[in-house]
RODO-2510 file (C-alpha; in nm, 4 decimals, decimal comma):
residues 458
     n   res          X          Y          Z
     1     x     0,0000     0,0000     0,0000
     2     x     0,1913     0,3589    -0,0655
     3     x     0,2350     0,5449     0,2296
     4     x     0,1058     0,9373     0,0793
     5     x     0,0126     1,1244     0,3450
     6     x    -0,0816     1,5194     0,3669
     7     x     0,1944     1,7047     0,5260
     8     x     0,0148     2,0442     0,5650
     9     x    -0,3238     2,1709     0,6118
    10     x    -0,5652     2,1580     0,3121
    11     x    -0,5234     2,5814     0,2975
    12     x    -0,1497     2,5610     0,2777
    13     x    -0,1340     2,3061     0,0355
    14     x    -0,3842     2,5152    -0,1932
    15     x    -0,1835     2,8232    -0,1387
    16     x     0,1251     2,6035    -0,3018
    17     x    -0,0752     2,5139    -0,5651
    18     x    -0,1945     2,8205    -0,6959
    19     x     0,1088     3,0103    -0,6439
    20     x     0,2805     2,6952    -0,8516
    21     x    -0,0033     2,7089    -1,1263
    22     x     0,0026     3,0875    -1,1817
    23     x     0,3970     3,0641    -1,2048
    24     x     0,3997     2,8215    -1,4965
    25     x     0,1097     3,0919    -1,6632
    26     x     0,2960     3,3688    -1,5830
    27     x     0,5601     3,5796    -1,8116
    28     x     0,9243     3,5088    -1,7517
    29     x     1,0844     3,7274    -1,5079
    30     x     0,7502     3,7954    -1,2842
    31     x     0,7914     3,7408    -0,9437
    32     x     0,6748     3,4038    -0,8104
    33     x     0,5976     3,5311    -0,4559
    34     x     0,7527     3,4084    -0,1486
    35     x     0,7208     3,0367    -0,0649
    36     x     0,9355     2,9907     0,1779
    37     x     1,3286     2,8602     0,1914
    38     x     1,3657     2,4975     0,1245
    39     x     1,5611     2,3389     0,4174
    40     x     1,6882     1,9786     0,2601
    41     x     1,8985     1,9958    -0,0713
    42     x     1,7330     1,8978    -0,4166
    43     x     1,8301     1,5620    -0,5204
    44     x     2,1281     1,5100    -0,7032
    45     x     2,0831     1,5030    -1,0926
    46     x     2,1220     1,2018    -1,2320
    47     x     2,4966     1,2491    -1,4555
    48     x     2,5848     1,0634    -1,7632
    49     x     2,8323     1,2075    -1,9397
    50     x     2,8558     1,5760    -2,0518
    51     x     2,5642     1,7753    -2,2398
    52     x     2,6581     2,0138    -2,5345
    53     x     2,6822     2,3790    -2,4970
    54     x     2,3502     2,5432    -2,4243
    55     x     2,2158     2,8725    -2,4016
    56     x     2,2011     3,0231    -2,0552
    57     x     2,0226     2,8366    -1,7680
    58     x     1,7432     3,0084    -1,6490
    59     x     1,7046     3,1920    -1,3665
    60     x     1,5903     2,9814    -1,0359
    61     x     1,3548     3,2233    -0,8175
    62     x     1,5259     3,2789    -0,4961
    63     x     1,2711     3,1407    -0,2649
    64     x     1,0776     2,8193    -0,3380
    65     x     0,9243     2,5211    -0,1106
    66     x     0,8507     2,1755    -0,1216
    67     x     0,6020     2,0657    -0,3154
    68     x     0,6081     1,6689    -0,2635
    69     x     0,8768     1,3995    -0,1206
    70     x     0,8939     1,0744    -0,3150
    71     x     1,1517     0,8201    -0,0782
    72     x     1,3419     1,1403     0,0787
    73     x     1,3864     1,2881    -0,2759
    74     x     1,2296     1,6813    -0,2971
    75     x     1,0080     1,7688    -0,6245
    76     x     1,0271     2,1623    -0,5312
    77     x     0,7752     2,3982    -0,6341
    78     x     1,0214     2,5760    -0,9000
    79     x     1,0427     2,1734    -1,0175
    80     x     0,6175     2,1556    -1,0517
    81     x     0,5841     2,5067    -1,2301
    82     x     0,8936     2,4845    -1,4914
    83     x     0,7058     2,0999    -1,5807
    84     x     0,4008     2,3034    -1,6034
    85     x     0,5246     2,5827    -1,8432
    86     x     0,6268     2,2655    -1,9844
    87     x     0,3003     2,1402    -2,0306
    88     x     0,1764     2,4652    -2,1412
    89     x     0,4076     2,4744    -2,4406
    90     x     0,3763     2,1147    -2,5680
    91     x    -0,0031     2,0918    -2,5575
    92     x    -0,0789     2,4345    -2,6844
    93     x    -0,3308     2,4532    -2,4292
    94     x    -0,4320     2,8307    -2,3208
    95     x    -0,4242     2,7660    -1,8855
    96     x    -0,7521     2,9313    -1,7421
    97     x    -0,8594     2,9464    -1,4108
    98     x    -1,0564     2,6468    -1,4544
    99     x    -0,7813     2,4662    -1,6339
   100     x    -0,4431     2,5770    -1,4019
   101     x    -0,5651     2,2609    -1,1633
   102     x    -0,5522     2,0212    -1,4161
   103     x    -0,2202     2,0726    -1,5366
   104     x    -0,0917     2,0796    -1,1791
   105     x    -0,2247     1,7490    -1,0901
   106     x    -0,0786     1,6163    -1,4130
   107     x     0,2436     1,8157    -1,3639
   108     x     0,3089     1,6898    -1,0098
   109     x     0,1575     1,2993    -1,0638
   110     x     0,4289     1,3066    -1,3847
   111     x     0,7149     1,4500    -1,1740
   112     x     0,6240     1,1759    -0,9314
   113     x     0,6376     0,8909    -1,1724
   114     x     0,9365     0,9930    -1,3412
   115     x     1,1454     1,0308    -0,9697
   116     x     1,0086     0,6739    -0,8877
   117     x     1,1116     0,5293    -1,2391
   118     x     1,4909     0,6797    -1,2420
   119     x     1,5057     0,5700    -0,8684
   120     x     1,4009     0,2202    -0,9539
   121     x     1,6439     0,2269    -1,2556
   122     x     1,9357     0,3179    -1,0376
   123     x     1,8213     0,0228    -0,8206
   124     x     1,8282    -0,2068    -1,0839
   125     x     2,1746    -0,0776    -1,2151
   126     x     2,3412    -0,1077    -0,8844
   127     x     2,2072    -0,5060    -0,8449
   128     x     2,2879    -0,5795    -1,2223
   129     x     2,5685    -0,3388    -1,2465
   130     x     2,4296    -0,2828    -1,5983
   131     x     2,3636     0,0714    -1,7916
   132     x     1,9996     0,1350    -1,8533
   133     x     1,9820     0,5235    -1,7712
   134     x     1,9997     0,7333    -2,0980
   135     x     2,3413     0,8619    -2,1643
   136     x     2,3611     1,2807    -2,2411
   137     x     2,4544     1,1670    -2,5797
   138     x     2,1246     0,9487    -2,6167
   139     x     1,9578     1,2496    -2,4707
   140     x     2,0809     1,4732    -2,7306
   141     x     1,9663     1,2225    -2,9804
   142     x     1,6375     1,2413    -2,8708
   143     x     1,6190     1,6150    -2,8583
   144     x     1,7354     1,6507    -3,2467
   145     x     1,4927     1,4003    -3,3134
   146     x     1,2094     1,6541    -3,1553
   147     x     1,3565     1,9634    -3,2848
   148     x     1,3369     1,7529    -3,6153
   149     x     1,0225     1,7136    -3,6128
   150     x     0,9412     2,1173    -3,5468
   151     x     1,1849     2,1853    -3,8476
   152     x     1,4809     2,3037    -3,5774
   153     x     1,8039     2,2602    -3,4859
   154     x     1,8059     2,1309    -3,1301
   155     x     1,9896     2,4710    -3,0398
   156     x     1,6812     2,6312    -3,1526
   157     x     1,4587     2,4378    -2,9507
   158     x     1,6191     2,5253    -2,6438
   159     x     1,6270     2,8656    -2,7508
   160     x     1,2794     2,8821    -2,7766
   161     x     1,1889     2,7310    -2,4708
   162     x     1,3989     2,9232    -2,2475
   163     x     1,2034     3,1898    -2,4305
   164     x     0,8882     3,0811    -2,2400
   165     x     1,1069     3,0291    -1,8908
   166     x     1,1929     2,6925    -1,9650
   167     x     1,4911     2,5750    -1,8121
   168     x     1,6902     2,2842    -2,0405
   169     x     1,6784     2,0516    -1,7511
   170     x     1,3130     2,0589    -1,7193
   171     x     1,2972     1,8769    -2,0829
   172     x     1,6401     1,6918    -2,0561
   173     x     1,4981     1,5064    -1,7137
   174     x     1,1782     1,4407    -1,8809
   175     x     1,3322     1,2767    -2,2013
   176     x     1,5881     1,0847    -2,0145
   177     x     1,3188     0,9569    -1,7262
   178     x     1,0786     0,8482    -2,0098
   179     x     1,2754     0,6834    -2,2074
   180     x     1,4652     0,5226    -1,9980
   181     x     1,1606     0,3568    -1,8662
   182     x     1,0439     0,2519    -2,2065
   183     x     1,3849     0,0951    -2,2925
   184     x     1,3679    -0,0755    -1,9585
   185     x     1,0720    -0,2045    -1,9382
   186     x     1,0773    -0,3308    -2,3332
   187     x     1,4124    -0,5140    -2,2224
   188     x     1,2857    -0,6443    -1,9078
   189     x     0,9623    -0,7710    -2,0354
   190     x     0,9523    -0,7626    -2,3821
   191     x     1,2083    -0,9877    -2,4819
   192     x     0,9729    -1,2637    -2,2907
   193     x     0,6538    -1,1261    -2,4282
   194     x     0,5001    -1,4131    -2,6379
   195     x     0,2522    -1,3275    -2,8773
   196     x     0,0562    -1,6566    -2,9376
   197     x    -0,0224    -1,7741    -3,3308
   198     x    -0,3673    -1,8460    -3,1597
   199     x    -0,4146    -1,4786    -3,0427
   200     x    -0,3105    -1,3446    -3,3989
   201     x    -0,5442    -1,5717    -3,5834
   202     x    -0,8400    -1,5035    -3,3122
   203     x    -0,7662    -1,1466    -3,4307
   204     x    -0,7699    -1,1891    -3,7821
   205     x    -1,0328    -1,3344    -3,8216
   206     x    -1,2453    -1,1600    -3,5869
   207     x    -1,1426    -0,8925    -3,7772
   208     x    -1,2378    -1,0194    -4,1118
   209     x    -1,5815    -1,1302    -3,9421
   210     x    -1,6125    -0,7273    -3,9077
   211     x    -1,5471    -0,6661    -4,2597
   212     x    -1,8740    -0,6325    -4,3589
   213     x    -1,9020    -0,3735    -4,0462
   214     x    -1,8132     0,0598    -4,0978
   215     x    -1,4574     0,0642    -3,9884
   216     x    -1,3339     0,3767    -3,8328
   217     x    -1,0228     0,6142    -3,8284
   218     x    -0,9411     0,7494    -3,4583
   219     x    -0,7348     0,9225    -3,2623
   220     x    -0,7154     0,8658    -2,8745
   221     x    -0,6894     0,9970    -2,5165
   222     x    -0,7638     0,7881    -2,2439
   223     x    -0,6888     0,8829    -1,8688
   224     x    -0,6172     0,6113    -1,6591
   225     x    -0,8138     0,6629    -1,3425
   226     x    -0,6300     0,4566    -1,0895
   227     x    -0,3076     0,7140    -1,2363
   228     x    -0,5330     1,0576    -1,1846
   229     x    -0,7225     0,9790    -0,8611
   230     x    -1,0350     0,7983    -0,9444
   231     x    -1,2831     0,8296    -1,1730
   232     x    -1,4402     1,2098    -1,0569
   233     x    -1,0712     1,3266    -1,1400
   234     x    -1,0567     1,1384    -1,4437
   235     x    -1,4040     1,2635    -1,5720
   236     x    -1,3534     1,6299    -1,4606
   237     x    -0,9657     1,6116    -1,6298
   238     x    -1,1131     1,4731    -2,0001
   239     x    -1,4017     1,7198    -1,9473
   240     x    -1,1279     2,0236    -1,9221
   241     x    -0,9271     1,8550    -2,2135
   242     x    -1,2382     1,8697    -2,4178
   243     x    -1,3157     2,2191    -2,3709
   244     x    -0,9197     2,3199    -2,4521
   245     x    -0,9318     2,0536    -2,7815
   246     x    -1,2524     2,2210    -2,8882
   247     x    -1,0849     2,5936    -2,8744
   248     x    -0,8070     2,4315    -3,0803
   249     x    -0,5231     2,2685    -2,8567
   250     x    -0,3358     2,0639    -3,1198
   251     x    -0,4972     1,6508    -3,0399
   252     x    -0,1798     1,4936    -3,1165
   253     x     0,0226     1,7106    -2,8859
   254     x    -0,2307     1,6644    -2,5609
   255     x    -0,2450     1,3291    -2,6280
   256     x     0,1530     1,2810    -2,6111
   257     x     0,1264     1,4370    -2,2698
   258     x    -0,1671     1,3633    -2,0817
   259     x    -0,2660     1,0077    -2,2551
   260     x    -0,1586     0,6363    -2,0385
   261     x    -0,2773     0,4718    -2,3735
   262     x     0,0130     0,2743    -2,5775
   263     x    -0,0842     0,5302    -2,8447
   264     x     0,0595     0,8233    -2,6604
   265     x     0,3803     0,8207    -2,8614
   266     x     0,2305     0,8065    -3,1736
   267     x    -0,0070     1,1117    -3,1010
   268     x    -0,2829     0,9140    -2,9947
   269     x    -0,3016     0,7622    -3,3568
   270     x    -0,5091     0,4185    -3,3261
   271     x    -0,5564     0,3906    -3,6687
   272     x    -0,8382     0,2197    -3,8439
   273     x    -1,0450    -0,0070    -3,5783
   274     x    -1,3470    -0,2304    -3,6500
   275     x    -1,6862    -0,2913    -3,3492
   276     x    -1,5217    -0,5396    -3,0596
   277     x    -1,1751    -0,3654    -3,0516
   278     x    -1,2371    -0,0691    -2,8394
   279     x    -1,4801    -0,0969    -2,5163
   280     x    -1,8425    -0,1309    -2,5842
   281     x    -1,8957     0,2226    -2,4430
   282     x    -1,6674     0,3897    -2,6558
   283     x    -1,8057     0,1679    -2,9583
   284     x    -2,1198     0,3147    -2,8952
   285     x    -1,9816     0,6383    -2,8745
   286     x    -1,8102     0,6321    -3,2114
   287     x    -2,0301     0,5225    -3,4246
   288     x    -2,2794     0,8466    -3,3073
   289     x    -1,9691     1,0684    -3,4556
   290     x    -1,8849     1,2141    -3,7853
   291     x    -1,5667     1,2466    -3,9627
   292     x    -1,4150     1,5761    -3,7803
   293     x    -1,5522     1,5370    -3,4361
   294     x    -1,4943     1,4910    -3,1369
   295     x    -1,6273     1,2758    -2,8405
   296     x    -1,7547     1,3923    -2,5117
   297     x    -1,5572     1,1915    -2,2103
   298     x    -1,6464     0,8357    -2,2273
   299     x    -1,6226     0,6503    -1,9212
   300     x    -1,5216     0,3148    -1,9022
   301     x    -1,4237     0,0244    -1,6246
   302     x    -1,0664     0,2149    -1,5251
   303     x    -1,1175     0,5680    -1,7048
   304     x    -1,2144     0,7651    -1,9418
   305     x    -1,1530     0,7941    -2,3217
   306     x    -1,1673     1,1380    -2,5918
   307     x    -1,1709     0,9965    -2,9119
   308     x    -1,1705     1,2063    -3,2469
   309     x    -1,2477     1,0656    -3,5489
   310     x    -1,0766     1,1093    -3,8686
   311     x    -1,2200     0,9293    -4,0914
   312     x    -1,4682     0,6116    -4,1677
   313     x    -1,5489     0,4177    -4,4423
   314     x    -1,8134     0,1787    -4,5062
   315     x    -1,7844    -0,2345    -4,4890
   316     x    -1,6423    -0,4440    -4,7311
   317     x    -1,9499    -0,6395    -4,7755
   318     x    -1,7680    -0,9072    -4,9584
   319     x    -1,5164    -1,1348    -4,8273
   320     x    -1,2232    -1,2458    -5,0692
   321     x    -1,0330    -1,5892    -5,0503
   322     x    -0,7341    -1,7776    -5,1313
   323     x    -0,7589    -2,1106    -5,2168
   324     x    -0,5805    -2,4400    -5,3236
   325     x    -0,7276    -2,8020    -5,3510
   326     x    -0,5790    -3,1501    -5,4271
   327     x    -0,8617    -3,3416    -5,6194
   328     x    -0,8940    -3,6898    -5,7710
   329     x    -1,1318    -3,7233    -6,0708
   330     x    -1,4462    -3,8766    -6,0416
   331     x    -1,7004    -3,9174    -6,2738
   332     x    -2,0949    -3,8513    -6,1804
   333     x    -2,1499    -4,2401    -6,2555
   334     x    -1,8963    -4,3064    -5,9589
   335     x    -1,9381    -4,6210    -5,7754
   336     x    -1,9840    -4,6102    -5,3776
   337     x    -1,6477    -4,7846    -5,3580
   338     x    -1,4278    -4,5582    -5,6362
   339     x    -1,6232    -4,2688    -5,4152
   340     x    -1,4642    -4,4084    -5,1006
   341     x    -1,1314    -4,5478    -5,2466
   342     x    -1,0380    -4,1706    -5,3191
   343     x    -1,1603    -4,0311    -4,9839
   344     x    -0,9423    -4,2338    -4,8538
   345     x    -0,6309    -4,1286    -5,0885
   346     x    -0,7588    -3,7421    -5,0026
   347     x    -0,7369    -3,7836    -4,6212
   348     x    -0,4017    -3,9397    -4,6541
   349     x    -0,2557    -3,7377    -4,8372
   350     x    -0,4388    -3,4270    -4,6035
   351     x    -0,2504    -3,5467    -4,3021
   352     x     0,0832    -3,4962    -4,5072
   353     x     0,0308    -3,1068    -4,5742
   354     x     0,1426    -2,8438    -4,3323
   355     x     0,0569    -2,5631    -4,4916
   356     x    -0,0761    -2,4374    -4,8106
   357     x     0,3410    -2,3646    -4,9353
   358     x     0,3832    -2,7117    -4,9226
   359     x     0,0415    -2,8629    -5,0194
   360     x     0,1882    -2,9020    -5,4345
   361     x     0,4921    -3,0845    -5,3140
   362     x     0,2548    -3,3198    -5,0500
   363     x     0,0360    -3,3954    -5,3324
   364     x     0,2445    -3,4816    -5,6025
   365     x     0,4036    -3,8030    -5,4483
   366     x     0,0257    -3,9645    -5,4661
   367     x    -0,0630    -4,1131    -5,7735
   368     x    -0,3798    -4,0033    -5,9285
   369     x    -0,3842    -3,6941    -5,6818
   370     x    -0,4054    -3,3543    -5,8638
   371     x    -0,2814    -2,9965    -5,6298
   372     x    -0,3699    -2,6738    -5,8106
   373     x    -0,3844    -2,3271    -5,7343
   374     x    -0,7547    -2,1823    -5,7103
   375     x    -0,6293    -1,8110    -5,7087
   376     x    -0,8326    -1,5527    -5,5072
   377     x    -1,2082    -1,5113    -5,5634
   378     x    -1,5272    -1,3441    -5,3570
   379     x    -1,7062    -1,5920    -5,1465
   380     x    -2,0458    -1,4934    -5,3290
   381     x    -1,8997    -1,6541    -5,6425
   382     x    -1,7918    -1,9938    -5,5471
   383     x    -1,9896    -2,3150    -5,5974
   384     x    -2,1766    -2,4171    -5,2874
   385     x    -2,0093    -2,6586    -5,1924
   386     x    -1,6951    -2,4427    -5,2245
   387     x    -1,8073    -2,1879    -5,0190
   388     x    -1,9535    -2,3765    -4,7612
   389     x    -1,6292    -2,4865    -4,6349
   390     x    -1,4382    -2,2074    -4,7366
   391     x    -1,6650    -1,9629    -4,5247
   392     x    -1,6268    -2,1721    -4,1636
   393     x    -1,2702    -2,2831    -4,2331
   394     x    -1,0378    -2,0700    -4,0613
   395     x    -0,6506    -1,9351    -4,2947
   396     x    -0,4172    -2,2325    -4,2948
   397     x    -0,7099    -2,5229    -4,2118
   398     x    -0,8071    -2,7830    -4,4856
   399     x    -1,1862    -2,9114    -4,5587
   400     x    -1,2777    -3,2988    -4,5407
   401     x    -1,3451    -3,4292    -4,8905
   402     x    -1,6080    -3,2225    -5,1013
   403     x    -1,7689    -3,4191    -5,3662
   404     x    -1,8853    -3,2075    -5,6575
   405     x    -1,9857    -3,3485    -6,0676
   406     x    -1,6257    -3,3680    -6,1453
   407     x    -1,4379    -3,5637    -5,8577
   408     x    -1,3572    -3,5132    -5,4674
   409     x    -1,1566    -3,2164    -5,3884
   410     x    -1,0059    -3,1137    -5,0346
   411     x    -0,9767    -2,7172    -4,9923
   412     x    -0,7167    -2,5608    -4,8311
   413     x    -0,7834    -2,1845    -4,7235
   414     x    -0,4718    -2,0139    -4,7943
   415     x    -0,5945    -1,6376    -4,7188
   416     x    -0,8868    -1,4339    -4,6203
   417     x    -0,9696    -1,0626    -4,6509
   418     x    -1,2193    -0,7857    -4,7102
   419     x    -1,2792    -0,6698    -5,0390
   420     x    -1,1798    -0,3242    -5,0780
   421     x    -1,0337    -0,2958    -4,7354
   422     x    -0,6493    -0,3281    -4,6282
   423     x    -0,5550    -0,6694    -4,5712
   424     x    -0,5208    -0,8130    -4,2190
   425     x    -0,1443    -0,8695    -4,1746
   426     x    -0,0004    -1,0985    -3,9488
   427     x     0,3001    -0,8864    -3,8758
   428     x     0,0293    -0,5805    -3,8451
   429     x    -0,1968    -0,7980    -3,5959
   430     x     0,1074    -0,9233    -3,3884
   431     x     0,2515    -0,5443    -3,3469
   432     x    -0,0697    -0,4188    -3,2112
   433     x    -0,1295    -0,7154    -2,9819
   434     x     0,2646    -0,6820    -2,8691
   435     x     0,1797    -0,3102    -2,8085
   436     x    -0,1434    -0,3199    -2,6001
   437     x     0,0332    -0,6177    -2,3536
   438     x     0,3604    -0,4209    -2,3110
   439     x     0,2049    -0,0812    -2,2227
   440     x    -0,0488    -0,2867    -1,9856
   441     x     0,2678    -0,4574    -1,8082
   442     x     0,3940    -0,0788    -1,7768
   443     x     0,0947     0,0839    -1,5885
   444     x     0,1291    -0,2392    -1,3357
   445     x     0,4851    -0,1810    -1,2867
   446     x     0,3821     0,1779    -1,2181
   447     x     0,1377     0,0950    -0,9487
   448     x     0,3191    -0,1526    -0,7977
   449     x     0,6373     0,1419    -0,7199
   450     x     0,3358     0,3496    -0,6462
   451     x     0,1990     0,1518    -0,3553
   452     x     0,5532     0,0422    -0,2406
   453     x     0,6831     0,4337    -0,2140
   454     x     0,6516     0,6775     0,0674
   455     x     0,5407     0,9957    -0,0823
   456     x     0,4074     1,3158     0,0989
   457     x     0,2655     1,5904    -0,0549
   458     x     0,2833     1,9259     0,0678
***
């Protein structure tokens, strides 16, 4: 259970707060007012290597206080409003009144998570006597990559956050906590992570079953409650984002910082999803939307999702197929025992095949046993009997014997799709499935430092 507990009365605490919140919303070089001296040291910055040349630091305010303790390390108030300006810049959300809570809950809860994750890191390094904590070279990496992406040199990117009173550090800790995590956790867990052949073919074809279904482009939020505070604080935060993604606040960008989905890196991009792969409420929710617009909060079992949808596109309606066969010739004046003389041949040479690549090869050591290529048709347009067992057989199974005017034939399924959809790839299905397990066994590792940590808030 995590040992939190309140270190000051409810009116102190609030006085922190604002005088935090208006700091990150107010114009460099305004005076933060007095908060008192701090009487333990910050906590030593974690060093790994030397940084490049940067523009001047900015300026600490002379008097600041505590705003939480995570396991005897301080997050100090200048700490809470430089990773709110922070939030401020990245989002493009205008702080209000309203909003200036919000963004110190989320400030201080990721401040929190990232001094738990580097502390657990350090942990693990000292026991393994392994690296895992980004190097300042890595870190520079990562900040040319983002400058990159806003058509700057990393210089510049600095530049122009020390322009809004943002100190390098408060981005360089960020970057170096996150990622860190990420490349710790994928090491620790992911190399282990088994994605089952039965899981990817569940999915595929529960996804070709949906075919026929309107398939939808979306982008997502969701706040995880359990994260936040509970559900009230997860419905009044997506209720706030709402109102700031409404006046404009870029989705991608709010996403990237306020999101627990696996999607957050990616800018909330879920791309196109079929009924059955989000929650039932938000599948309800979604299909009441039109291309452009936006959800209202949708709660669900552990918080709440914003969706926007991009785009949607009506169902296939048709299913297409890949098939093969091995056959023997049979005339319709077939006697009972010919009839059951080549049944026999077909099942024995059926247990032979492993897969459709090989079903040619398998056939063509039994005499009087013919293996051909069917090609790809619709499912409308094949005989009955054809599409009988193609239709219930699942990609890689093959039929019992079919008897049709011209001989017995065993089908083998070799593929299955939507018509005038994007195929379902394996590699595709397997990435998403890899995905969604990884950034579940991420928010558990979370909660378990969570309860295990003393933290006080101030």
């Amino acid at each position: 259970m995590m040992r939190a507990r309140n270190v000051t009365g409810r009116g102190a605490r609030g006085a922190v707060i604002a005088a935090a919140a208006l700091a990150a919303a107010l114009p460099l070089g305004v005076p933060m007012g007095a908060w008192g001296q701090v009487g333990a040291p910050a906590p030593t910055p974690v060093s790994t290597g030397p940084l490049r040349p940067t523009a001047p630091a900015v300026a600490r305010p002379m008097t600041e206080s505590v705003a939480a303790i995570v396991n005897d390390e301080i997050i100090s108030t200048y700490d809470l409003a430089q990773r709110m300006r922070l939030l401020v810049s990245t989002t493009g959300v205008q702080p209000t009144q309203d909003t200036l809570p919000q963004f110190q809950q989320e400030a201080l809860i990721s401040l929190v998570d990232e001094h738990l994750q580097v502390q657990e890191l350090r942990r693990v390094e000292k026991d393994n006597k392994s690296t895992i904590i980004l190097s300042n070279d890595e870190v520079n990496d990562e900040l040319a990559d983002m400058a990159q992406q806003s058509n700057l040199k990393p210089e510049g990117l600095i530049v122009a956050l020390k322009a809004q009173g943002i100190a390098e550090a408060t981005l360089v800790d960020q970057i170096r906590a996150q990622r860190s995590w990420e490349r710790y956790i994928r090491g620790r867990y992911g190399s282990r992570l088994r994605i089952g052949e039965d899981q990817i073919k569940a999915t595929q074809q529960r996804l070709i079953a949906s075919a026929s279904k309107p398939q939808y482009e979306v982008s997502e939020v969701f706040l995880d409650a359990t994260r936040i505070g509970g559900m009230d604080a997860a419905n009044k935060g997506a209720a706030q984002l709402v109102a700031q993604l409404q006046q404009g606040a870029p989705f991608g960008a709010v996403a990237r910082q306020f999101s627990s989905s696996s999607t957050a890196a990616a800018g909330g991009d879920a791309g196109w999803i079929s009924p059955g792969e989000m929650p039932a409420e938000v599948d309800a929710a979604i299909e009441q939307l039109r291309p452009g617009q936006l959800s209202q909060p949708i709660p669900v079992k552990d918080g709440v999702y914003i969706i926007y949808l991009k785009d949607k596109r009506s169902g296939a309606g048709q299913t297409l197929v890949s098939l093969k066969q091995v056959a023997v010739a049979l005339s319709t004046t077939a006697t009972p025992a010919d009839i059951e003389a080549a049944r026999a041949k077909l099942l024995t040479v059926k247990a032979t095949i492993k897969d459709c690549a090989t079903l040619e090869a398998s056939a063509g050591k039994t005499p009087g046993v013919v293996a051909s290529d069917l090609g790809e048709a619709e499912l409308a347009d094949l005989s009955t009997e054809f599409k009988d067992a193609a239709s219930k057989l699942n990609v890689g199974q093959l039929s019992d014997p079919i008897r049709t005017k011209v001989g017995l034939h065993v089908l083998a399924v070799c593929g299955k799709r939507a018509a005038g959809a994007a195929q379902v790839e394996h590699d595709q299905v397997e990435n998403r499935l890899y995905g969604q397990q990884l950034s579940m066994i991420a928010r558990r590792a979370m909660r378990d430092l969570r309860n295990t940590a003393t933290i006080e808030y101030r």
